[in-house]
Structures are given as structure tokens and as C-alpha cells.
BAMIGU-147363 format. One record per residue (C-alpha): x, y, z; residue number from 1. Coordinates in steps of 0.001 Angstrom, whole numbers, plus 500000, padded with zeros to 6 digits. Layout:
<tilums>
east=X&north=Y&up=Z&k=NUM;
...
</tilums>
This chain:
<tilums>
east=500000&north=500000&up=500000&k=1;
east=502705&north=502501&up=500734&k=2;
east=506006&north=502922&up=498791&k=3;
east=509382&north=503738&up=499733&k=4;
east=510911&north=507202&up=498633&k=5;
east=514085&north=507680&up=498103&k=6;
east=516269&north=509105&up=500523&k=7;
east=517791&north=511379&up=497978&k=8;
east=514635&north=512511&up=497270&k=9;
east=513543&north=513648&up=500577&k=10;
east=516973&north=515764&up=500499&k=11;
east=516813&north=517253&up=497435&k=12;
east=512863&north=518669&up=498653&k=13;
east=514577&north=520161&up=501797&k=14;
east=516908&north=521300&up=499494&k=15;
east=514868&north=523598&up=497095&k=16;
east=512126&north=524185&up=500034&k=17;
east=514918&north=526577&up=501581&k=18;
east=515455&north=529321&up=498962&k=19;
east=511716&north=528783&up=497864&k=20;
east=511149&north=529782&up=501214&k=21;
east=513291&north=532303&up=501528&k=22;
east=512332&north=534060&up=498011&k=23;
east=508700&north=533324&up=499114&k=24;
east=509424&north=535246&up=502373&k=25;
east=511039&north=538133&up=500457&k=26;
east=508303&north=538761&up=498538&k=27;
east=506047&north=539087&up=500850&k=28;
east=508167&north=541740&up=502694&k=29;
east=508303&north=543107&up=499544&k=30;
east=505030&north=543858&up=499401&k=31;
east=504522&north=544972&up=502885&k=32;
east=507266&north=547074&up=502529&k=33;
east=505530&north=548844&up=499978&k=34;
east=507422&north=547509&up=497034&k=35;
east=505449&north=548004&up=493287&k=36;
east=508013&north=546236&up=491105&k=37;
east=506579&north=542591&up=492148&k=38;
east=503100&north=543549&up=491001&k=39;
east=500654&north=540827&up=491457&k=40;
east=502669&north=538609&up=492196&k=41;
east=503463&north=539743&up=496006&k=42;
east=499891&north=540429&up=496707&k=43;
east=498807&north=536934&up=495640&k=44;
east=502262&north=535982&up=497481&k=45;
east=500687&north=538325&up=500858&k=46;
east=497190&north=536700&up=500286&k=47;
east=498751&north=533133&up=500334&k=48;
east=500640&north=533984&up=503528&k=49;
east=497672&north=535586&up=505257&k=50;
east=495559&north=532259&up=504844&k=51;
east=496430&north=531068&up=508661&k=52;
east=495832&north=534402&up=510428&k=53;
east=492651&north=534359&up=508168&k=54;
east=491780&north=531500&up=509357&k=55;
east=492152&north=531796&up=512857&k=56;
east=490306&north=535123&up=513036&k=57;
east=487025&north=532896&up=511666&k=58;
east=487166&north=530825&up=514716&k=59;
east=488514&north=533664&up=517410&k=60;
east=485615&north=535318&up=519069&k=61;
east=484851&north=538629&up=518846&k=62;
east=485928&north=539424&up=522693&k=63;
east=489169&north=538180&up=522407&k=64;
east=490402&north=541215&up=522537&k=65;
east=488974&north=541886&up=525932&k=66;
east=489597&north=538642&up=527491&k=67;
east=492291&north=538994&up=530450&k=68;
east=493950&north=535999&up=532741&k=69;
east=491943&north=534525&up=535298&k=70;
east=493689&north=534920&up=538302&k=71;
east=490672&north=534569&up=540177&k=72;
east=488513&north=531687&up=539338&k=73;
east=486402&north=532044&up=542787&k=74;
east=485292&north=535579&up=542541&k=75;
east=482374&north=536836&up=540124&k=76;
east=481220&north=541015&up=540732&k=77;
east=481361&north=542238&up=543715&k=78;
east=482830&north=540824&up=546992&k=79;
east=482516&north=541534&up=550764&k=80;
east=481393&north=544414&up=552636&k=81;
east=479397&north=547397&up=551313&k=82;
east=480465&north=550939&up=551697&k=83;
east=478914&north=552669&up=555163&k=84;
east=479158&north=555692&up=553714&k=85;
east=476897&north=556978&up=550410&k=86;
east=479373&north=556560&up=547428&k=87;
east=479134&north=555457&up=544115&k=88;
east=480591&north=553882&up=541008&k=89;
east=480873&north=554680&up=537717&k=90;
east=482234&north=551108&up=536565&k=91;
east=483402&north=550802&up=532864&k=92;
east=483522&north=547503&up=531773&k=93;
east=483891&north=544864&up=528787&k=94;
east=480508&north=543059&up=528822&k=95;
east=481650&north=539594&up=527694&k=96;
east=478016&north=538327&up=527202&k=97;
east=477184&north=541702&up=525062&k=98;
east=480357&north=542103&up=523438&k=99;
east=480321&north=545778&up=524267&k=100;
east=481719&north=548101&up=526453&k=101;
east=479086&north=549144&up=529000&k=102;
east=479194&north=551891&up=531864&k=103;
east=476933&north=550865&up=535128&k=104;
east=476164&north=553417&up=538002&k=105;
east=476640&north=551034&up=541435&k=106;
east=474996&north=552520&up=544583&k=107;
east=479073&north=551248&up=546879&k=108;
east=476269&north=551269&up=549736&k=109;
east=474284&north=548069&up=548631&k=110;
east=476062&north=546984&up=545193&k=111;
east=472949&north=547826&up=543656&k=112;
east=473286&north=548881&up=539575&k=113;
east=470926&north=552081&up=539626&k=114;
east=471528&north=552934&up=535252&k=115;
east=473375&north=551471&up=532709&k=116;
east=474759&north=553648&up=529640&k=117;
east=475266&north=551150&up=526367&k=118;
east=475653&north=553395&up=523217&k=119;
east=475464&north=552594&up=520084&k=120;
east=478926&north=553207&up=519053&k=121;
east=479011&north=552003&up=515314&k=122;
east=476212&north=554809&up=514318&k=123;
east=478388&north=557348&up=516191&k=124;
east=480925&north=556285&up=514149&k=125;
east=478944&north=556580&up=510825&k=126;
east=478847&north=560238&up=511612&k=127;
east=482936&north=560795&up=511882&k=128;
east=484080&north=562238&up=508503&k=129;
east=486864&north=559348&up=507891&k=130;
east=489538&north=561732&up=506889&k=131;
east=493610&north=560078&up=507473&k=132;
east=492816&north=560763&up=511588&k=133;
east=490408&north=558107&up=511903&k=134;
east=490544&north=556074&up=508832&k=135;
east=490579&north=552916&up=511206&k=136;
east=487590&north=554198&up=513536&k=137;
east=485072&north=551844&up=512518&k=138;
east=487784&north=548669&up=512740&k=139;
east=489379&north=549567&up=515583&k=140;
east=486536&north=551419&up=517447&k=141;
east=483361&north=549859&up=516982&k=142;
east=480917&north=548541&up=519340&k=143;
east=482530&north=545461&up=520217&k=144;
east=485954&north=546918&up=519955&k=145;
east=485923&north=549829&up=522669&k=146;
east=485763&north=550775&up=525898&k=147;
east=484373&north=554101&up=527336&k=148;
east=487111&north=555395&up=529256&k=149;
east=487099&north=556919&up=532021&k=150;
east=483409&north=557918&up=532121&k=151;
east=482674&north=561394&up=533757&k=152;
east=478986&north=562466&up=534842&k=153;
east=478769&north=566166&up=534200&k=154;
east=475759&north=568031&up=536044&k=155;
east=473460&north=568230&up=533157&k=156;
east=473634&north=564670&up=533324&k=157;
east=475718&north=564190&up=530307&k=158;
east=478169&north=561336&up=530459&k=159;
east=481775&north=562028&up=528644&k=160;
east=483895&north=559501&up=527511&k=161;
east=486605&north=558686&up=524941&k=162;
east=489113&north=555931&up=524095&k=163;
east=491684&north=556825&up=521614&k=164;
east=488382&north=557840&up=519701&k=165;
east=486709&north=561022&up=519240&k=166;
east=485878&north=562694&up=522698&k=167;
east=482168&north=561796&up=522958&k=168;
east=479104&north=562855&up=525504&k=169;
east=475721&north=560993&up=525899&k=170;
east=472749&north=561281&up=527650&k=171;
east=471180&north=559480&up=530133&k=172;
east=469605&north=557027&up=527151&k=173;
east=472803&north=556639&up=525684&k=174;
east=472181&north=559108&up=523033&k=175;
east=474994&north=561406&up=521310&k=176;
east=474715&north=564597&up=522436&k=177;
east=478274&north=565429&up=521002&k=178;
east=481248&north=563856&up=519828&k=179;
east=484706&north=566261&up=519426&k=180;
east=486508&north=565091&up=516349&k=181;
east=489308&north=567351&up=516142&k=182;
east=492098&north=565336&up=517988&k=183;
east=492049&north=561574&up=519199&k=184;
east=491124&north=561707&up=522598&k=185;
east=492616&north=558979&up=525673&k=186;
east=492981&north=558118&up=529011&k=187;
east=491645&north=560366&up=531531&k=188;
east=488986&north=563081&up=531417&k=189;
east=488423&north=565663&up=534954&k=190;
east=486371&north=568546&up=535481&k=191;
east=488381&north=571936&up=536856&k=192;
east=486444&north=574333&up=538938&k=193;
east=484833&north=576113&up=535818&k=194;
east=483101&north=573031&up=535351&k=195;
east=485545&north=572762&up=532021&k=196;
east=487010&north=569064&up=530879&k=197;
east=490577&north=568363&up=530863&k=198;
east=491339&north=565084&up=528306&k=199;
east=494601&north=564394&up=526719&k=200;
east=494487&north=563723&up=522974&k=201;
east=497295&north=563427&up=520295&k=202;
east=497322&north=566300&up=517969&k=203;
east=496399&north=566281&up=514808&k=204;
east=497757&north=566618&up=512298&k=205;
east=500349&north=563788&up=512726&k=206;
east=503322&north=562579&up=511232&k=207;
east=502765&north=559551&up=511559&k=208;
east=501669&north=557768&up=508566&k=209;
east=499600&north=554905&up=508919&k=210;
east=498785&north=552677&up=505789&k=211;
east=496800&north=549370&up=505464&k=212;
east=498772&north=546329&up=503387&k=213;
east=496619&north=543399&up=503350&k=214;
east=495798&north=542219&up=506932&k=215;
east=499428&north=544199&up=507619&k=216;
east=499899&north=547943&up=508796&k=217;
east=502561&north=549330&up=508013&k=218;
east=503773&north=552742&up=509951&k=219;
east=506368&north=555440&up=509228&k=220;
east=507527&north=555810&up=512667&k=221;
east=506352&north=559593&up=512909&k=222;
east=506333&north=561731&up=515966&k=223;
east=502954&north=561231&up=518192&k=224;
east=502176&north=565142&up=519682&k=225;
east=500543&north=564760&up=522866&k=226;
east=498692&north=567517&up=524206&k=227;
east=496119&north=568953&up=526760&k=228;
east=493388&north=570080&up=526051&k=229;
east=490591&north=571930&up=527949&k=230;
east=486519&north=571858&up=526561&k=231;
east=483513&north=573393&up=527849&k=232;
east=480672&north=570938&up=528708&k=233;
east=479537&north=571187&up=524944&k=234;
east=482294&north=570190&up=524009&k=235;
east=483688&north=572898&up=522507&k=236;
east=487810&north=573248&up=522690&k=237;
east=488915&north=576349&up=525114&k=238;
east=492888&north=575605&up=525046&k=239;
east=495337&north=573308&up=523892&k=240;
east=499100&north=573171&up=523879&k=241;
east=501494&north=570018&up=522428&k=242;
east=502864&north=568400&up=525699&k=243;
east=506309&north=568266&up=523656&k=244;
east=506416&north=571701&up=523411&k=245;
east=505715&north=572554&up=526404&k=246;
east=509181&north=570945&up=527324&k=247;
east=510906&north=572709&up=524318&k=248;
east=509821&north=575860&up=525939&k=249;
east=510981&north=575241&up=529150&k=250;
east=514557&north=574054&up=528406&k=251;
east=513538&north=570435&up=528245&k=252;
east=514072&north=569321&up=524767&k=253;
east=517007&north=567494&up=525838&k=254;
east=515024&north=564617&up=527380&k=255;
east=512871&north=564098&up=523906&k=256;
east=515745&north=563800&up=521614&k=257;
east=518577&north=562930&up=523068&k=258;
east=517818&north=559786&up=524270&k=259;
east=520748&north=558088&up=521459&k=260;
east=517463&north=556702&up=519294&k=261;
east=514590&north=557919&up=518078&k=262;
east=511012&north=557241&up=520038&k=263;
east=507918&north=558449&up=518492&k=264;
east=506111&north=558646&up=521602&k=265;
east=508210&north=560035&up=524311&k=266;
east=505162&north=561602&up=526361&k=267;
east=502415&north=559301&up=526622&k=268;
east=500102&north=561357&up=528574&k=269;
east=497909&north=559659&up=530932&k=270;
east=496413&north=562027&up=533180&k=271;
east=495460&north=565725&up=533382&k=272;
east=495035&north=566737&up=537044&k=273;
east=493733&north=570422&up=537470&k=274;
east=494615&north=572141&up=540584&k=275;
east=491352&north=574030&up=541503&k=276;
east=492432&north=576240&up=545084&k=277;
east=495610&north=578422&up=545758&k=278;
east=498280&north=576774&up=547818&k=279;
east=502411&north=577148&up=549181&k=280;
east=503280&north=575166&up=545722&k=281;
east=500548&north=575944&up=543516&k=282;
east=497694&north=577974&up=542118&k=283;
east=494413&north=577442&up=541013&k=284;
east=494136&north=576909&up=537557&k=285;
east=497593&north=574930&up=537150&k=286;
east=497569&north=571350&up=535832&k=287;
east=499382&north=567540&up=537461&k=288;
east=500702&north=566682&up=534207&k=289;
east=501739&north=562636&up=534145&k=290;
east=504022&north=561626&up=531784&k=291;
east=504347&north=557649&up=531528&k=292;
east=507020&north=557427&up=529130&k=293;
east=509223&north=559399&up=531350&k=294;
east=508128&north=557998&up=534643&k=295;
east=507466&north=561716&up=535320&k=296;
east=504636&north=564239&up=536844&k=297;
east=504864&north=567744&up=535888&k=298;
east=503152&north=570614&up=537511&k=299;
east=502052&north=573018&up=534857&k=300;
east=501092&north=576795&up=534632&k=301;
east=498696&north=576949&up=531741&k=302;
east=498882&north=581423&up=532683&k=303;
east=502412&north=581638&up=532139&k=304;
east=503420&north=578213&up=529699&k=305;
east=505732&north=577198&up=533310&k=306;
east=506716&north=573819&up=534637&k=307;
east=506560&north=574775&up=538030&k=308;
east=507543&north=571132&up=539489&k=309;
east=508657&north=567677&up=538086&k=310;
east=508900&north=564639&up=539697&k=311;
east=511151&north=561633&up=538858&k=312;
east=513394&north=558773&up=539959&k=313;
east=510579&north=556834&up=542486&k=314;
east=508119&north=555539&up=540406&k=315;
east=508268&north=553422&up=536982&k=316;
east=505243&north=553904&up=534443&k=317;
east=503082&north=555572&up=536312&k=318;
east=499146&north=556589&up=535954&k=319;
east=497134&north=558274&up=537745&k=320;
east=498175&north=561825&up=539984&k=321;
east=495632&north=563007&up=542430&k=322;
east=495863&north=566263&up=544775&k=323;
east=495287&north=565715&up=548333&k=324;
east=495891&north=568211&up=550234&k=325;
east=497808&north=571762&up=549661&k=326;
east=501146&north=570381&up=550345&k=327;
east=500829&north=566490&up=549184&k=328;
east=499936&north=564703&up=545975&k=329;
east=499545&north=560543&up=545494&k=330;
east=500648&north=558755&up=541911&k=331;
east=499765&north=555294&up=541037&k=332;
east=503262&north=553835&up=540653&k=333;
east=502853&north=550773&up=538305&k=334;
east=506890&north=549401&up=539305&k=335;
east=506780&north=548499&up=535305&k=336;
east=509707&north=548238&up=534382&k=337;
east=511031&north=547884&up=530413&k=338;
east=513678&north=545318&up=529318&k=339;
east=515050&north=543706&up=526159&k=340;
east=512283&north=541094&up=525812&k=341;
east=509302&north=542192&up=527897&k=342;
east=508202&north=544625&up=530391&k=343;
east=507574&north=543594&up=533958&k=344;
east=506646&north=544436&up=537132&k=345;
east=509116&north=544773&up=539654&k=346;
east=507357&north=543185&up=542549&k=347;
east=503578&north=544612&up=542665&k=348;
east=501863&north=548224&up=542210&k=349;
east=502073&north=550664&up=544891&k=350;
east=500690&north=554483&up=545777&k=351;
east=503354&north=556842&up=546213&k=352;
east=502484&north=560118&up=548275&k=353;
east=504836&north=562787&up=547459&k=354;
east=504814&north=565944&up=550133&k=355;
east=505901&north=569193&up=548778&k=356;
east=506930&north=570647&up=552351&k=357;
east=509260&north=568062&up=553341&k=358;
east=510276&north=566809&up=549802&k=359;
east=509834&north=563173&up=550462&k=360;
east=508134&north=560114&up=548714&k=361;
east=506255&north=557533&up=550838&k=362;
east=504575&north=554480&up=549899&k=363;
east=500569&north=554216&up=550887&k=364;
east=499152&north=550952&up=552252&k=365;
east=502272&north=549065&up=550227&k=366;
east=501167&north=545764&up=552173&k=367;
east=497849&north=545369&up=550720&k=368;
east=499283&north=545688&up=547452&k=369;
east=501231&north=543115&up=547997&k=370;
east=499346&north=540628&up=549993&k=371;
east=496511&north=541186&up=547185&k=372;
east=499053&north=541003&up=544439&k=373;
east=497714&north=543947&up=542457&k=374;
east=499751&north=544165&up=539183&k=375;
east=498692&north=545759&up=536349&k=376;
east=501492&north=545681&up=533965&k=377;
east=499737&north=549121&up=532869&k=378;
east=496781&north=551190&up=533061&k=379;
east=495421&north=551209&up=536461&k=380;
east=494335&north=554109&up=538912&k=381;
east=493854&north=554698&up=542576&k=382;
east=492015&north=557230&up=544757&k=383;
east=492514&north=557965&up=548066&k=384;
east=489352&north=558907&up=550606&k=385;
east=489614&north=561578&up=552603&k=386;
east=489101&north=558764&up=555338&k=387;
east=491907&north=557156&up=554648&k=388;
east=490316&north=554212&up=552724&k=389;
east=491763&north=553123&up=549327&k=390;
east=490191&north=552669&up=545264&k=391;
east=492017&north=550977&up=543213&k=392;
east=491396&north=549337&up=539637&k=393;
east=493855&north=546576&up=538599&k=394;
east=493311&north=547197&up=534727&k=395;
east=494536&north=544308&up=533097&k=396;
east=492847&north=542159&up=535282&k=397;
east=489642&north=542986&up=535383&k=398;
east=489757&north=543906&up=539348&k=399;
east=488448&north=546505&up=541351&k=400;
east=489569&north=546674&up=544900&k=401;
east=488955&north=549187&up=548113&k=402;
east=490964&north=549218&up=550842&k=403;
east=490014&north=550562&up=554462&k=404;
east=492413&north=553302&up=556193&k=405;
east=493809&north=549986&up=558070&k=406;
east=494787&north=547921&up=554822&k=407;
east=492268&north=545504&up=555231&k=408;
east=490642&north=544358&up=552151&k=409;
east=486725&north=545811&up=552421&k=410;
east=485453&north=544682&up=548741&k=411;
east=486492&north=543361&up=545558&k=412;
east=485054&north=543422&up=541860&k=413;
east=485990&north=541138&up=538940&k=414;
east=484439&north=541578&up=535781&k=415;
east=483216&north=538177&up=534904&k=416;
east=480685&north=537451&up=532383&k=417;
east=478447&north=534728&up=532765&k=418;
east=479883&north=533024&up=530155&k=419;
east=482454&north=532606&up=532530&k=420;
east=485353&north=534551&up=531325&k=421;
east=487064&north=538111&up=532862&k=422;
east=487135&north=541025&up=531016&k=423;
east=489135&north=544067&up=531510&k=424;
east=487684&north=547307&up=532859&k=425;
east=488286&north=550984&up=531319&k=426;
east=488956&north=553369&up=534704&k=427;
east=486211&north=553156&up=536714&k=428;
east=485023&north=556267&up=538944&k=429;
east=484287&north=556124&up=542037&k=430;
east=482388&north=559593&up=543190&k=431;
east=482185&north=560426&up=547195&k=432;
east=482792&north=564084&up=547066&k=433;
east=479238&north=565848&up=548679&k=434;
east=479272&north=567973&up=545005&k=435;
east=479684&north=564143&up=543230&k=436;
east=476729&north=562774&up=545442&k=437;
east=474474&north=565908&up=544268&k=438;
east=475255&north=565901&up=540516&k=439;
east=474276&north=561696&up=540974&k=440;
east=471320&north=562658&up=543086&k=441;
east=470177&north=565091&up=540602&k=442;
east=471043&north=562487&up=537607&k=443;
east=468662&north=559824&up=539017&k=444;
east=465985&north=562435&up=540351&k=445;
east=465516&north=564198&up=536614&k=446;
east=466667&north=561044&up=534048&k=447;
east=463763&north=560909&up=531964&k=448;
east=462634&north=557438&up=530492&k=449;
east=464347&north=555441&up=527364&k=450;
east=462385&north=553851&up=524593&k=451;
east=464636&north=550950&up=524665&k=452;
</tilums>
């Protein structure tokens, strides 16, 4: 039934399989590349080669995107003890069973889910001119393919949000009120004492050229402009200045190009914190500026284009800055750390308090960190009460956690599906401030009733 080949045969396949391989391979560079010479032939060559991913993609779900490690596999929502005190959440979350990204309003009192927002984000989309700044919006930013970051409940019960997207605002039914188009909006969004919104974006236009080769993009490494930028409550844009130039302006353009190579995103702007009362180190109306790809906070006077303050050298990759008091500040140190192969954490997360009058860094509650191992490689945020109790969101797990003042553990939150996998969250809010508890109160007194 079978038949013997040839040793010499096998050899000589092995043989012409290796340059026909390697010429195969070269051609489809080629065509990546951006090559025209090759013609046809390298996109049939491309096609060919793209047959596995193809294929995989059929039979990969459409949350895999979503989908973070189990570390838990005995906790499902939320877990233990109920806030005493009247506090809320604004949790933003993957929805595994929806494949969307969903904001709930929890009552921290009971657990109790009091509104859901669940926009449609594919018609918001439809309405985005798709000029060379969001040319990938509807692939990359759809309904299943976004969270809404950082969600922010403005007093005319509008909720912002935005996630390397168009900065958008809803109402209370989850229809568009606005959506900002004129940078690409990320990571955090606060409200200064106007009432205006602080969100970083990255400036438009770019250098950075973006171009779609078969199931490849390919990039020209271009410079990505970070900036910050203030907008009313309509959304319309008050101020904005590039982040990098900032630094060129105040003697600082040392640390964005002389670093030996060339990084096209030496910023990466996470968080805008605005400073709303005079103080010994600051004055109302200046700006927390932090700076991940520097491991660096800045404090920033918008009046005179002034960095006031930076802070370096104790934390690694950090998110998050909050004021609070008038001589201390906190930062969610992420202990990432960046290496040859990977990135890492150095241990586990921690919240560093840095006090201006005594010029020393501290670490906050350090043991529960570790004996909850919270980790987010990145992302992540933390809040500190002014009860000493602790918010934190582990990111890339999917984890929620608040501390009491003594370290002890008081709740927990993993986003589980009931499909049974964990999803990751988007910066969840929690609100406890007496103004935060009216502008809710108000929200759930005057919502007026969806169709849906």
C-alpha cells in the first residue's frame, strides 16, 4: 500500500524548500514594505501567507480582545462588605456576554446597579468624517471593539467619555449629544472648577503615517504630539498646547531627543490633574501633568506656559496623579519596568504620596498591594478617601479593589461574564465628594425614560 521514497529525494525537497522559502518570504516583505516592482505577484504571494491568520480570526471570538487571565477563578462582581458611607461607582467595563463596552452606576452602599449607559457606538461612528485621523475608527473602534474610558457624569447629566476615539458625551439614554473630532482623545477626562474638561488627545495633524497592506499595517515611525486640552461641557475646545512643546519651551528638549534613538512617543500622557484652590506650591488653575514614558509628573502653569515642578526617579510607568491636600499629591506607581524582551513588574503596584513641604516620597498601604498582588502591567488608577480608605482598579485584570484606612481588604470586583470569562475594565470612577453625590442625586431624580 505505501512505497518507499528515496532518501535522495527527501533531500533534494529540503533542498529547494529553503530558497523557495526564503524568496517566498522576500516577497512578501516586499510587498509589505511597499514595494510596486513585484506587482501581482506579492499580493497573491501576501494573500497566500495571510491564509492562517485568516483563518484563525474565523474561529477567534469577537471578545478576544477583551479577554484577560483569570487569576481569580472564585470571585464573580462584587465581593465583601458594602460601603457605610453613600458613594458610588461609575464602573466601565467589557461586557463579555454583550460584546460591548458598557458603563453601570453602582449605589458602593448596597452593590445595587441604579443605570446602565450602552451606546450605540458604530452609528456614532457613521457620523465621523473618515479623513487620514480616523481612517481605522470603525475597525478599531466599533461597538465590540471599545471601551468608554474613564466615564465622567457632568451636572446636566451628560456622560463624557473617549478611548483613543473622538471625545464623545451621551445622555442618560445613551444618546449622542456630542462627539469632538478634532484630535484623538485617551485616558483620563476631569472637570476643573469652571466646570471645564481636561482630556489628553494626540494632535492632529500627525506625522505619523499609517497605511493598510493586506491584513498588515505598516507605519512610518512619525512623531505622536501629545497635548492637553481643555473643553467646555459642549464640548467645545477652550485651550490646547502640544505636551512636547511645552518641554521645548521650558529648556527640556534634551530629554525628547537625546535619548541616542529615536522614540515616536516620548510623552504618553495619561492624566490631566487640574489644581482648583491656591496653595504654598501651587495655584488654582495649574495642571498635574503625568508623563508615563518618562516615569514623570509635571506641575504646569497653563497662565504663564511654566513647569513649576517635576517629579522623577521613584516611580516606573506611572498613571494616575491626584491632589490631596495643599502640600501632598499621590501617583499610582505601576513598578513596570522595560527590558530587552518584555516589560515587567518589579514586585507589585504601589501608591506613592509625594509631600511638597518636606520633599519626600512615601509608599501608601504598600502591604495590601502586595498581599493582594495587584499588578497591572499598565493602566490602572487609585484614589485615596479623605478617610483614609483606598480605590484601586487593577486594569489588566479585570479587578476593582477598596481598601480601608487599616489595609484591610473591604470589597472586591471582577468583571466576569456569565459566560464565565474576565474582562478588563476601562477606569472606573468612584464619586464620594458631597458635590459628586448631588450631581448623581440630581442624575437619578431628573433622568427621563428610554424607549429601549
Amino acid at each position: 500500500m505505501f512505497k518507499k521514497i528515496e532518501i535522495w529525494i527527501l533531500y533534494l525537497v529540503v533542498l529547494l524548500g529553503i530558497p523557495i522559502t526564503i524568496g517566498f518570504g522576500s516577497i512578501v516583505r516586499h510587498e509589505i514594505l511597499g514595494g510596486k516592482r513585484l506587482g501581482w505577484v506579492s499580493k497573491t504571494a501576501l494573500f497566500l501567507s495571510e491564509i492562517p491568520i485568516n483563518f484563525k480570526e474565523i474561529l477567534t471570538t469577537k471578545d478576544a480582545a477583551f479577554v484577560v487571565q483569570d487569576r481569580f477563578p472564585a470571585l464573580d462582581g462584587f465581593n465583601g462588605t458594602p460601603n457605610s458611607t453613600r458613594s458610588y461607582l461609575l464602573l466601565s467595563r467589557y461586557n463579555g456576554d454583550l460584546n460591548e463596552g458598557i458603563v453601570e452606576l453602582v449605589d458602593l452602599t448596597n452593590f445595587e446597579i441604579l443605570h446602565t449607559w450602552n451606546p450605540d457606538i458604530d452609528e456614532f461612528n457613521q457620523l465621523v468624517d473618515k479623513t487620514e485621523d480616523f481612517k481605522f475608527l470603525r475597525r478599531d473602534r466599533n461597538n465590540t471593539r471599545m471601551l468608554m474610558r474613564h466615564p465622567l457624569l457632568l451636572k446636566d447629566g451628560g456622560l463624557v467619555f473617549q478611548e483613543h476615539s473622538p471625545l464623545i458625551k451621551i445622555d442618560n439614554c445613551s444618546n449622542l449629544v456630542f462627539q469632538n473630532t478634532h484630535d484623538q482623545f485617551h485616558h483620563s477626562a476631569e472637570k476643573d472648577f469652571n466646570g471645564d474638561i481636561w482630556v489628553p488627545s494626540n494632535m492632529y495633524p500627525q506625522s505619523l503615517h499609517i497605511e493598510k497592506v493586506g491584513r498588515y499595517i505598516r507605519e512610518d515611525k512619525g512623531y505622536i504630539d501629545d497635548a492637553i486640552v481643555k473643553l467646555s461641557a459642549n464640548g467645545e475646545i477652550l485651550f490646547e498646547k502640544s505636551v512636547s512643546q511645552i518641554f521645548m519651551d521650558n529648556g527640556l528638549e534634551y530629554i525628547l531627543f537625546g535619548r541616542g534613538v529615536f522614540l515616536n512617543d516620548p510623552i504618553h500622557l495619561n492624566d490631566i490633574q487640574p489644581v482648583d484652590f491656591d496653595g504654598e506650591f501651587w495655584k488654582k488653575g495649574d495642571l498635574f501633568l503625568s508623563v508615563r514614558n518618562q516615569s514623570m509628573i509635571l506641575l504646569y502653569r497653563p497662565a504663564t506656559n511654566a513647569i513649576i515642578w517635576k517629579g522623577t526617579g521613584k516611580f516606573f510607568n506611572q498613571h494616575d496623579v491626584d491632589i490631596l491636600n495643599d502640600h501632598k499629591i499621590s501617583i499610582f506607581n505601576n513598578n513596570t519596568k522595560d527590558f530587552r524582551d518584555s516589560s515587567v513588574v518589579d514586585g507589585y503596584n504601589e501608591v506613592i504620596i509625594y509631600d511638597f513641604k518636606t520633599n519626600e516620597y512615601t509608599s501608601f498601604l504598600s502591604d495590601s498591594f502586595t498581599n493582594y498582588e495587584v499588578k497591572t502591567l499598565n493602566q490602572g488608577l487609585s484614589e485615596i478617601l479623605p478617610n483614609g480608605d483606598l480605590f484601586v482598579e487593577e486594569t489588566n485584570y479585570g479587578r476593582t479593589l477598596y481598601f480601608n484606612s487599616d489595609g484591610s481588604l473591604r470589597w472586591t470586583h471582577v468583571n466576569r461574564s456569565e459566560n464565565g470569562k474576565v474582562y478588563s475594565v476601562g477606569w472606573s470612577r468612584i464619586l464620594y465628594l458631597d458635590k459628586d453625590i448631588q450631581i448623581v442625586n440630581n442624575f437619578l431624580t431628573s433622568r427621563r425614560k428610554c424607549n429601549n
